[in-house]
C-alpha positions, -999 to +999 in steps of 0.1 A: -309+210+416-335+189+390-319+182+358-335+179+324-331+173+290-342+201+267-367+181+254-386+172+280-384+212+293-403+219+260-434+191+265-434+202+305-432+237+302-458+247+324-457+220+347-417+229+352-421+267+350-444+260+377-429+243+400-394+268+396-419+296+407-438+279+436-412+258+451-379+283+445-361+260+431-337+260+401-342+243+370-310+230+349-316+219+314-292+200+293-287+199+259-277+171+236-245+189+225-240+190+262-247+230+267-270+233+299-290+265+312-306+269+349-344+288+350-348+300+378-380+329+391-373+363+386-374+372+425-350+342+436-326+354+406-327+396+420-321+379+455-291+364+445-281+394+426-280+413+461-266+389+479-234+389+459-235+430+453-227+421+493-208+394+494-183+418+469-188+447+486-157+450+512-176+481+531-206+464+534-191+429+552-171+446+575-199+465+588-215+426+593-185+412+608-180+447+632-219+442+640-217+403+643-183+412+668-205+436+686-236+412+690-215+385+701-199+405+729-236+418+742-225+452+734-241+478+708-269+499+704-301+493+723-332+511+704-355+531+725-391+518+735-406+545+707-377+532+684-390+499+684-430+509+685-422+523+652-405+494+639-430+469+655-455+490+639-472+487+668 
């Protein structure tokens, strides 16, 4: 992660803002006192949010880990040709 001063955040604004959005990449910015904050875009900061709502969610991984058992062992459910036309959109 990019590290600036608070300072130069304020004259590069745009240019940083920017570059957060574009590339996905976090931003930290320090302060003198020694404070920091992290901008980061809006979508890559509701991504993270769901990712640890699953990460916390004991339910939710051992459904993964039972599926990534499954997988590994060749075995689960196969969808049906129409099943996978209507995913494939196709």
């Amino acid at each position: 992660m990019d590290t600036v001063s608070v300072n130069q955040f304020r004259d590069k604004l745009k240019s940083l803002v920017e570059n957060v959005i574009t590339n996905h990449t976090p931003l930290k910015v320090t302060r003198r006192a020694g404070e920091a904050f992290v901008v980061m875009s809006a979508d890559d900061w509701e991504r993270e949010q769901e990712t640890l709502y699953v990460l916390q969610n004991s339910s939710l991984m051992k459904q993964i880990a039972d599926s990534m058992a499954t997988h590994n062992k060749s075995f689960g459910y196969t969808p049906t040709s129409d099943e996978l036309n209507e995913i494939t959109s196709i």
